[in-house]
PyMOL commands that place a pseudoatom at each C-alpha (Angstrom):
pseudoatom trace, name=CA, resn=UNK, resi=1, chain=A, elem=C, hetatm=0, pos=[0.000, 0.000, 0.000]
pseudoatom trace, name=CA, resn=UNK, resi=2, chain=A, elem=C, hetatm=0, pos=[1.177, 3.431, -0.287]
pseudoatom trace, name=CA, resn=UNK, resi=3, chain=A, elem=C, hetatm=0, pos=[0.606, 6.664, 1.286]
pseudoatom trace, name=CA, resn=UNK, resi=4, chain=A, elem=C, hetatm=0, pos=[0.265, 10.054, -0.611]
pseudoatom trace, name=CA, resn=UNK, resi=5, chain=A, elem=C, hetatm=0, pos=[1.802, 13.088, -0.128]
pseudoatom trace, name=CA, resn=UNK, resi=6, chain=A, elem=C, hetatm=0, pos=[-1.893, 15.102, -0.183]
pseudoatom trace, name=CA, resn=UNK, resi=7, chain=A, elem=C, hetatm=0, pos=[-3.310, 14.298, 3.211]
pseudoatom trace, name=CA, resn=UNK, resi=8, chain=A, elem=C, hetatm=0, pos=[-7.454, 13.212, 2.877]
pseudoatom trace, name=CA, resn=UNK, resi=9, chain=A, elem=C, hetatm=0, pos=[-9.758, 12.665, 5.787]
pseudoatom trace, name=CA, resn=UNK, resi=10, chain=A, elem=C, hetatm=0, pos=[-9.104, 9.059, 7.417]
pseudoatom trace, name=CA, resn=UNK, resi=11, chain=A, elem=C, hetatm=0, pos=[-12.349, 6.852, 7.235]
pseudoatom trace, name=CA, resn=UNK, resi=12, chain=A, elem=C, hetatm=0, pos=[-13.013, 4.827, 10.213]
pseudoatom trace, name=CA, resn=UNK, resi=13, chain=A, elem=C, hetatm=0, pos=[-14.189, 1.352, 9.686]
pseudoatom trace, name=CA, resn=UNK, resi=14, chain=A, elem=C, hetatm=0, pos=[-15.289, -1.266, 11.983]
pseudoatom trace, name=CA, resn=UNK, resi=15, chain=A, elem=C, hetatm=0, pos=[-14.915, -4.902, 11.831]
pseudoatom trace, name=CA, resn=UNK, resi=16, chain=A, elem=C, hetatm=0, pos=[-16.732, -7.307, 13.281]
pseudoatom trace, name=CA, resn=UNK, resi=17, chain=A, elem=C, hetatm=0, pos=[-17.664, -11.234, 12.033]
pseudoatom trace, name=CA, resn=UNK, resi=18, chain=A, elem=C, hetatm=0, pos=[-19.281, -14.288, 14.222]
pseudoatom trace, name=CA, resn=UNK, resi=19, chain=A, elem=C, hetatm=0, pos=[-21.404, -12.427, 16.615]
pseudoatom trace, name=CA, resn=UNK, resi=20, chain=A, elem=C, hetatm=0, pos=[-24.166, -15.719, 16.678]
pseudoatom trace, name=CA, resn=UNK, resi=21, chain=A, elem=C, hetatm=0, pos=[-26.984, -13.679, 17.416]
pseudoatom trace, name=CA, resn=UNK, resi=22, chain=A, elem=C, hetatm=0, pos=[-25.096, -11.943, 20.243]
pseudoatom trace, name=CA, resn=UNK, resi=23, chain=A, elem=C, hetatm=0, pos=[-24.955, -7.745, 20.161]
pseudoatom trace, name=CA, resn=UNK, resi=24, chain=A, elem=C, hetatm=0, pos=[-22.676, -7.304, 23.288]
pseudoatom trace, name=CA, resn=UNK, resi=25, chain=A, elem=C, hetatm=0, pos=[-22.718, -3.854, 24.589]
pseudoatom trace, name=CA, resn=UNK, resi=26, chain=A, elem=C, hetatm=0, pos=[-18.738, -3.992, 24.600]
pseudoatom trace, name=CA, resn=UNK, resi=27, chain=A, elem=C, hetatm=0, pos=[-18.555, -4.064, 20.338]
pseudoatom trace, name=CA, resn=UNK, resi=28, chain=A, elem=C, hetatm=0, pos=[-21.393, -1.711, 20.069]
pseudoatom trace, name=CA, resn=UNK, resi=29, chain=A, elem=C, hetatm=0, pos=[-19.261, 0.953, 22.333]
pseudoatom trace, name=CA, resn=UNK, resi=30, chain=A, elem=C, hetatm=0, pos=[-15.953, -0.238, 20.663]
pseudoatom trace, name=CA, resn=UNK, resi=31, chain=A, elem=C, hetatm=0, pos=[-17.764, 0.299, 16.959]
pseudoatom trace, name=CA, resn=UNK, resi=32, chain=A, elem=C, hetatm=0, pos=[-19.449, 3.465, 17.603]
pseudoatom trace, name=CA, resn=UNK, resi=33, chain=A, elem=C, hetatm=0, pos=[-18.658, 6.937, 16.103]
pseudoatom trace, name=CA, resn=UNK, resi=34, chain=A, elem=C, hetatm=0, pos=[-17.037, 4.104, 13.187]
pseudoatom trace, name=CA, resn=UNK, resi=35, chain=A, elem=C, hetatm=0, pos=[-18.076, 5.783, 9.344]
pseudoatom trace, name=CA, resn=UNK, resi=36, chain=A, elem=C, hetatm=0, pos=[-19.141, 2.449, 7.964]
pseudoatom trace, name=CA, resn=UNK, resi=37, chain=A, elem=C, hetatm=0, pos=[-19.161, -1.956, 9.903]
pseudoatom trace, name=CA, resn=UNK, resi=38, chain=A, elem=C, hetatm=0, pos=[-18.057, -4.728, 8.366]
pseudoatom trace, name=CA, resn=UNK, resi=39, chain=A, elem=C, hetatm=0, pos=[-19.360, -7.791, 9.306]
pseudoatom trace, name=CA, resn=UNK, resi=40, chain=A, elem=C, hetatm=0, pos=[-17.207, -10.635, 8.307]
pseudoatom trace, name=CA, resn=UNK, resi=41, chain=A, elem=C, hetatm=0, pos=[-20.148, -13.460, 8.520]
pseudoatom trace, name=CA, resn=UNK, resi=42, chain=A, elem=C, hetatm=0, pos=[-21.517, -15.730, 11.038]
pseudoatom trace, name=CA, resn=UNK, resi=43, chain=A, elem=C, hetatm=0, pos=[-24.572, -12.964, 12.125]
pseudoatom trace, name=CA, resn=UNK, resi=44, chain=A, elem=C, hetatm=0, pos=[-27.313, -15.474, 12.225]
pseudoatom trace, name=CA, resn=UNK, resi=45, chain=A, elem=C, hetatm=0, pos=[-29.875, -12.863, 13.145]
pseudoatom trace, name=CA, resn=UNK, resi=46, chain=A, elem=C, hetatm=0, pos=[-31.258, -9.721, 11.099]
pseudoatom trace, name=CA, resn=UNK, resi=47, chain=A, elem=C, hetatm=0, pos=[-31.609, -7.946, 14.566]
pseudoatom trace, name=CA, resn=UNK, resi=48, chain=A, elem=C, hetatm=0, pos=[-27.514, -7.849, 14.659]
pseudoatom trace, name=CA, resn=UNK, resi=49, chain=A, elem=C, hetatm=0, pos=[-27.359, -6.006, 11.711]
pseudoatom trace, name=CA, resn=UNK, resi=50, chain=A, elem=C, hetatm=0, pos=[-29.889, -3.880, 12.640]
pseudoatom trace, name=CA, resn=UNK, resi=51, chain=A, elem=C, hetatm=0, pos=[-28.229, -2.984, 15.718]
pseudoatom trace, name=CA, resn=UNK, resi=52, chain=A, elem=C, hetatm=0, pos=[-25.120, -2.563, 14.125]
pseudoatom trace, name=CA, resn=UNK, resi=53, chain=A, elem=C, hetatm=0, pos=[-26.639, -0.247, 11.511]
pseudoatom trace, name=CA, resn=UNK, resi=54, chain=A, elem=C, hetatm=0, pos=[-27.748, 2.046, 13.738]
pseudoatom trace, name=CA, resn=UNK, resi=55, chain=A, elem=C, hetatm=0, pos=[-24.008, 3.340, 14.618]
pseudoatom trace, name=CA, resn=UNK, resi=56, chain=A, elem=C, hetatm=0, pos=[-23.089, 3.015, 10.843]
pseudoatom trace, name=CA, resn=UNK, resi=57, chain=A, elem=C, hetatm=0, pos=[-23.912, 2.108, 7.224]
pseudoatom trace, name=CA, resn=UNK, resi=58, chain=A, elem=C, hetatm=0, pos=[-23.220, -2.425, 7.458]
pseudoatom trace, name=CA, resn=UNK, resi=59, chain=A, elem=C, hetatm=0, pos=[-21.441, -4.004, 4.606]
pseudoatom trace, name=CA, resn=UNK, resi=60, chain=A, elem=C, hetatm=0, pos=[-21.936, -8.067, 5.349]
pseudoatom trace, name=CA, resn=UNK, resi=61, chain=A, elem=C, hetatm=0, pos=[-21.205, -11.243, 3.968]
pseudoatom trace, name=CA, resn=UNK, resi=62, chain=A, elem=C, hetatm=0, pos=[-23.126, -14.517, 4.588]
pseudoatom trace, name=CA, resn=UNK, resi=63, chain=A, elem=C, hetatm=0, pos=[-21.026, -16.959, 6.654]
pseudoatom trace, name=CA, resn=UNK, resi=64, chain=A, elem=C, hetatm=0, pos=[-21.367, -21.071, 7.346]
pseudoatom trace, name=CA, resn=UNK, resi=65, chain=A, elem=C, hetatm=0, pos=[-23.826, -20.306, 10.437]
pseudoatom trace, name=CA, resn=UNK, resi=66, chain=A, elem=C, hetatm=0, pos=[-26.358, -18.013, 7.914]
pseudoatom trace, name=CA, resn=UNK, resi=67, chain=A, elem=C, hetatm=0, pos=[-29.200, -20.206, 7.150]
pseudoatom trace, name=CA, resn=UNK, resi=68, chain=A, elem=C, hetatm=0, pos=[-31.994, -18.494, 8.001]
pseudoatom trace, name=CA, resn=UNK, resi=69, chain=A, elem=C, hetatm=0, pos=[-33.579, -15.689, 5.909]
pseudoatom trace, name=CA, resn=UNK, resi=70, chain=A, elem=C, hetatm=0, pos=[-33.032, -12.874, 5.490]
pseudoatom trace, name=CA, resn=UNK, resi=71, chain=A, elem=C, hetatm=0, pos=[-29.079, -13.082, 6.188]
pseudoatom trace, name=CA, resn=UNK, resi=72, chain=A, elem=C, hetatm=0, pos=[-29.296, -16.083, 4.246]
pseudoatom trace, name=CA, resn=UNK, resi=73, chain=A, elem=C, hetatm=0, pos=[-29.706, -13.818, 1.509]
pseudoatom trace, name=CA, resn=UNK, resi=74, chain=A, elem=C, hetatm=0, pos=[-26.425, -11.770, 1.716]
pseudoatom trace, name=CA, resn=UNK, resi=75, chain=A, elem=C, hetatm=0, pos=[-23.721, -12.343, -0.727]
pseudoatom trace, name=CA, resn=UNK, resi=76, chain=A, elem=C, hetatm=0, pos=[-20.744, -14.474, 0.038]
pseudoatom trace, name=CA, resn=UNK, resi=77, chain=A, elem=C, hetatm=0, pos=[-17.621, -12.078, -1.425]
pseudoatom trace, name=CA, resn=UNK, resi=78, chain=A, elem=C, hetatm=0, pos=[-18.143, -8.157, -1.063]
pseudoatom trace, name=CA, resn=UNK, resi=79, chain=A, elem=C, hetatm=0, pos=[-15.758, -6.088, -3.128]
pseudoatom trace, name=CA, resn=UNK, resi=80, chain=A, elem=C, hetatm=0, pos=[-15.979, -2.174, -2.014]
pseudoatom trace, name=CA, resn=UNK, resi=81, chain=A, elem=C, hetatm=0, pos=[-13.911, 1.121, -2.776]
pseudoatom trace, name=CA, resn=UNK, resi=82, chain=A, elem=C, hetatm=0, pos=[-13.427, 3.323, 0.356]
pseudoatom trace, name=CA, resn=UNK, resi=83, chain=A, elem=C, hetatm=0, pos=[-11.132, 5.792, -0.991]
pseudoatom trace, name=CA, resn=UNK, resi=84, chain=A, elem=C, hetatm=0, pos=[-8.737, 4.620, -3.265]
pseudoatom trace, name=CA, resn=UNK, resi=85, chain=A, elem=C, hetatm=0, pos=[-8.547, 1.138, -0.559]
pseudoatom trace, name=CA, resn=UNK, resi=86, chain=A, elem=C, hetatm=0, pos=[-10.342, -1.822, -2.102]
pseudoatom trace, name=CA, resn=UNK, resi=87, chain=A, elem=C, hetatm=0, pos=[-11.758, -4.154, 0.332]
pseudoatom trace, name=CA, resn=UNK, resi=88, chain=A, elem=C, hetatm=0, pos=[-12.721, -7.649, -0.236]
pseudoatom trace, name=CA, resn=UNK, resi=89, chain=A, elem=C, hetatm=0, pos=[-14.515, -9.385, 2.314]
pseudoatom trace, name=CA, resn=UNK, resi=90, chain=A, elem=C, hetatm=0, pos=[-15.340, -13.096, 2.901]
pseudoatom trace, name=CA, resn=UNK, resi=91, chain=A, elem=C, hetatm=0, pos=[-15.980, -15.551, 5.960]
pseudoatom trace, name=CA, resn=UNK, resi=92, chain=A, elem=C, hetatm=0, pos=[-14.119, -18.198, 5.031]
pseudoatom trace, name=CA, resn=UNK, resi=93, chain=A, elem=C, hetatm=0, pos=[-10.055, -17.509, 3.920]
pseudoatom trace, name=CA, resn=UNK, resi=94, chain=A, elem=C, hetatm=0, pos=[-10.298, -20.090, 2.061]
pseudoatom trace, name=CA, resn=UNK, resi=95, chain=A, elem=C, hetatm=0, pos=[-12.950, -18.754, -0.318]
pseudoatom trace, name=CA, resn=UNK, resi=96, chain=A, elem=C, hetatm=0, pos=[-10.373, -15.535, -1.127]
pseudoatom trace, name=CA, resn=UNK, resi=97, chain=A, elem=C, hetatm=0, pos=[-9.234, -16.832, -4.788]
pseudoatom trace, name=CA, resn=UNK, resi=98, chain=A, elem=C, hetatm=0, pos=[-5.674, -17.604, -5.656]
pseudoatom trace, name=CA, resn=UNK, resi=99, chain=A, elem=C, hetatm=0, pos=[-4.733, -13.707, -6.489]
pseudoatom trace, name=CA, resn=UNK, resi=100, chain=A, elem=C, hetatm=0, pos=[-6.344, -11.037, -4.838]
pseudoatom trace, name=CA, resn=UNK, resi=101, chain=A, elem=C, hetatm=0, pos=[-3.519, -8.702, -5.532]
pseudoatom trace, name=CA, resn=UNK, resi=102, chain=A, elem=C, hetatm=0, pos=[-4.691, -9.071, -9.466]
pseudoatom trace, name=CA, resn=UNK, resi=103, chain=A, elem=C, hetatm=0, pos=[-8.021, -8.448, -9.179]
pseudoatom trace, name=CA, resn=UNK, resi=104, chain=A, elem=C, hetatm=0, pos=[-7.055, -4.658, -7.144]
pseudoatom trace, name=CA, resn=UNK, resi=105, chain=A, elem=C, hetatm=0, pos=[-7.635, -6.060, -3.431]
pseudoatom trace, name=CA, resn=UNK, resi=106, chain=A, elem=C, hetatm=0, pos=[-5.792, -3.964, -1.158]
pseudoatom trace, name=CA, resn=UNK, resi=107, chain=A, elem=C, hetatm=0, pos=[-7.535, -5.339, 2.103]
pseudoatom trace, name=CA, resn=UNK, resi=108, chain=A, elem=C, hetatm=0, pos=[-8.944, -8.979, 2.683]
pseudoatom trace, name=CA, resn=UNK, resi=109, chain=A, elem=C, hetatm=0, pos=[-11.609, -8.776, 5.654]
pseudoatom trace, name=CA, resn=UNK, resi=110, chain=A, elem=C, hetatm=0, pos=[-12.283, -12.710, 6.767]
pseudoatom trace, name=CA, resn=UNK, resi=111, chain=A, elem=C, hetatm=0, pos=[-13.919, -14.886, 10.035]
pseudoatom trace, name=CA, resn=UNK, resi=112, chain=A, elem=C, hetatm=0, pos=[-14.814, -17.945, 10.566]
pseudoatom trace, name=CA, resn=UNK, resi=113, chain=A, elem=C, hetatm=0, pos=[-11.923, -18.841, 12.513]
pseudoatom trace, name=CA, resn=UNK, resi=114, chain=A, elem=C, hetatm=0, pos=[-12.414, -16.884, 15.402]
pseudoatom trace, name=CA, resn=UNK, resi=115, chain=A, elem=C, hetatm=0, pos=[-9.175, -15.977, 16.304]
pseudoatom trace, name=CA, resn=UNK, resi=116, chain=A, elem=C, hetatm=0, pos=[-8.289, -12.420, 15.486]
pseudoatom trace, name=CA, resn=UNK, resi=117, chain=A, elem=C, hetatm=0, pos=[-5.226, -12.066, 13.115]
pseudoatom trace, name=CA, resn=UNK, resi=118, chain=A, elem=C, hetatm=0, pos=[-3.648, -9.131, 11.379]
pseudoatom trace, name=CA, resn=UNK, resi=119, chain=A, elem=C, hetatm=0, pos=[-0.700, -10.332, 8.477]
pseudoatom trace, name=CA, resn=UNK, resi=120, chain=A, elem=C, hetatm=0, pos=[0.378, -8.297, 5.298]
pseudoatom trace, name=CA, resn=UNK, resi=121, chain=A, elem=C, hetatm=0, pos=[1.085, -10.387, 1.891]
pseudoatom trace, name=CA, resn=UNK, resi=122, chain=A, elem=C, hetatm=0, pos=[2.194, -9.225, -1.424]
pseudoatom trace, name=CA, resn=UNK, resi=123, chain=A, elem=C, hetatm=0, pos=[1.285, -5.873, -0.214]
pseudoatom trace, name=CA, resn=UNK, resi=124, chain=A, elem=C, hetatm=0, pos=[-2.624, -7.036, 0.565]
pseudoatom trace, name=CA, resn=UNK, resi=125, chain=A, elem=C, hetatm=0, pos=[-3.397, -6.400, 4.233]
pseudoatom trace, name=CA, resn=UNK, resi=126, chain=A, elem=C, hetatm=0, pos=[-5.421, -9.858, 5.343]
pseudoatom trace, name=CA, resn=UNK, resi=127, chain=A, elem=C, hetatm=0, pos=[-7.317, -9.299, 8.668]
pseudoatom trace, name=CA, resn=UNK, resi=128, chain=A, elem=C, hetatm=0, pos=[-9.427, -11.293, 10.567]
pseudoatom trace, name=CA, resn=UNK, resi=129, chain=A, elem=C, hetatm=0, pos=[-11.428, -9.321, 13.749]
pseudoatom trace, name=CA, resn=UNK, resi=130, chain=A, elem=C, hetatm=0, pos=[-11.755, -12.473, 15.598]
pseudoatom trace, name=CA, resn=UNK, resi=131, chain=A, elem=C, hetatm=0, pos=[-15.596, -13.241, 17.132]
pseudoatom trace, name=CA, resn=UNK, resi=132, chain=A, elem=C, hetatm=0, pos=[-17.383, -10.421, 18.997]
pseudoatom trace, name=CA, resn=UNK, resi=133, chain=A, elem=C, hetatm=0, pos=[-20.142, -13.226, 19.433]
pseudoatom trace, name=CA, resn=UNK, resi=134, chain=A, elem=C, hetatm=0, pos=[-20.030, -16.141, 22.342]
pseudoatom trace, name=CA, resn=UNK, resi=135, chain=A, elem=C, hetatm=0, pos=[-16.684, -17.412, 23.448]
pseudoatom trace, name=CA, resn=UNK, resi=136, chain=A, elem=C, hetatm=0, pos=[-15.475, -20.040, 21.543]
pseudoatom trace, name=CA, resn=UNK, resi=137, chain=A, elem=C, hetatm=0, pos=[-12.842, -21.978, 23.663]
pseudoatom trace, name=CA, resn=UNK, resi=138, chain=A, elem=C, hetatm=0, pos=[-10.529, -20.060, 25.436]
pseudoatom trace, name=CA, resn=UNK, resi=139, chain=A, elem=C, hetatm=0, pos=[-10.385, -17.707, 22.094]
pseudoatom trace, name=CA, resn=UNK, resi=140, chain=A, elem=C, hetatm=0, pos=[-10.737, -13.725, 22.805]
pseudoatom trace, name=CA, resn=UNK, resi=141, chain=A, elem=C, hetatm=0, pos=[-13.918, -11.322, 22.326]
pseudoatom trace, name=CA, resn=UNK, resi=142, chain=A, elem=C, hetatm=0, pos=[-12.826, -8.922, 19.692]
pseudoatom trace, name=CA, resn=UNK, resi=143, chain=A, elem=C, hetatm=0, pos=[-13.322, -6.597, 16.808]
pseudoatom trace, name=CA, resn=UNK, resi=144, chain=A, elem=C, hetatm=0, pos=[-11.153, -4.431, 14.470]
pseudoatom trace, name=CA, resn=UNK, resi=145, chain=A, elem=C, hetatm=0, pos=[-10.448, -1.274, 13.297]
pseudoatom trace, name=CA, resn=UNK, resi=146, chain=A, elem=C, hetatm=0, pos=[-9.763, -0.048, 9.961]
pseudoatom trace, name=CA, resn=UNK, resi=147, chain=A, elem=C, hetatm=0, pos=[-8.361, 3.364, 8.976]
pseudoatom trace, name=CA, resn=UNK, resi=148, chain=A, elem=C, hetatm=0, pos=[-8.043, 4.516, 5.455]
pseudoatom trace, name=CA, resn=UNK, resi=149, chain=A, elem=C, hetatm=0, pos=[-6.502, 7.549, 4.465]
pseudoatom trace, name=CA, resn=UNK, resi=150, chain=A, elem=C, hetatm=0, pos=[-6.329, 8.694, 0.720]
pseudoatom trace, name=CA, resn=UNK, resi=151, chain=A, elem=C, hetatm=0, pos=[-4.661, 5.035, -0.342]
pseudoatom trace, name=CA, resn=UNK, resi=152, chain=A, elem=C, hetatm=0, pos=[-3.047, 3.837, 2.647]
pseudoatom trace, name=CA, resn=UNK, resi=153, chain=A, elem=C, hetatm=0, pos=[-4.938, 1.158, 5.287]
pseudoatom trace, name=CA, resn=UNK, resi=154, chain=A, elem=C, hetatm=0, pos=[-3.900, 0.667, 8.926]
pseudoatom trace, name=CA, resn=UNK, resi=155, chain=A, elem=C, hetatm=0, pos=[-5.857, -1.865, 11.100]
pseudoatom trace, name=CA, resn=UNK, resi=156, chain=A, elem=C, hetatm=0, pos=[-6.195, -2.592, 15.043]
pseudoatom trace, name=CA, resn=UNK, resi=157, chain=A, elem=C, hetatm=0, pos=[-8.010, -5.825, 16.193]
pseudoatom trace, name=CA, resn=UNK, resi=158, chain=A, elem=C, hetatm=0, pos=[-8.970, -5.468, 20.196]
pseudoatom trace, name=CA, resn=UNK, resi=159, chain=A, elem=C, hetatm=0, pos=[-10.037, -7.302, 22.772]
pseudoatom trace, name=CA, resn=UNK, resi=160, chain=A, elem=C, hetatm=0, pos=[-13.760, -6.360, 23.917]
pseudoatom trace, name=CA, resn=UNK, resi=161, chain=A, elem=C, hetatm=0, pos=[-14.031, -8.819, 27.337]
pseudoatom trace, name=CA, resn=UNK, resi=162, chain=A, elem=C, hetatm=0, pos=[-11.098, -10.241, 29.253]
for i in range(1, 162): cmd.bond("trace and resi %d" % i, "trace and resi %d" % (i + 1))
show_as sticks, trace
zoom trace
């Protein structure tokens, strides 16, 4: 990724994936005064979208766990354009395609394994917020954050619950 010279207004976006019908209060605070959510999958539950949308505009992609209507419904691979940052987003890694980097990704937003992860390949940040839903295992309660600025993308993932 690189940075330009002109500075542009950063745009705050959170991240969030399996919440399992759970809305804690902890990602709601963490998420708001965010631009735009992510949800990485795993939502089971219109209401957690609804929720979600009331702090910001959701972008969301069906996960494994989606099998009721109407989150059923959602797509499984979101491309989107927030400045000049695309954003692909997916539950599953393993559904990301052999090369991201040629189809313009700049960011790859996944779940599913509930373990939060930030790693930077061939120039694509890959991010994973971990599960703001029910504890899975000893794994943590988290979400991200991710900051675009003209063409350069930082991310945070935190813990929500110790």
């Amino acid at each position: 990724m690189t940075s330009r010279t002109q500075r542009s207004s950063a745009t705050r976006i959170g991240l969030i994936s399996d919440t399992h019908n759970l809305v804690r209060p902890e990602a709601l605070q963490y998420l708001s005064g965010c631009h735009a959510i992510i949800h990485a999958g795993d939502i089971c539950n219109q209401a957690v979208l609804d929720a979600l949308a009331r702090i910001a505009p959701v972008t969301a992609v069906r996960g494994n766990n989606d099998i009721e209507e109407p989150v059923a419904a959602l797509p499984t691979h979101v491309k989107l354009t927030v400045q000049q940052v695309t954003i692909l987003v997916v539950h599953d890694i393993t559904d990301v395609g052999d090369d991201p980097r040629s189809e313009g990704i700049d960011v790859v937003v996944t779940g599913h394994s509930h373990k939060p992860a930030i790693s930077e390949r061939d120039g694509m940040l890959f991010v994973n917020p971990g599960s703001a839903g029910p504890r899975r295992f000893k794994l943590p309660i988290s979400a991200g954050m991710l900051i675009i600025e003209g063409g350069h993308a930082s991310v945070a993932v935190d813990f929500l619950v110790t």
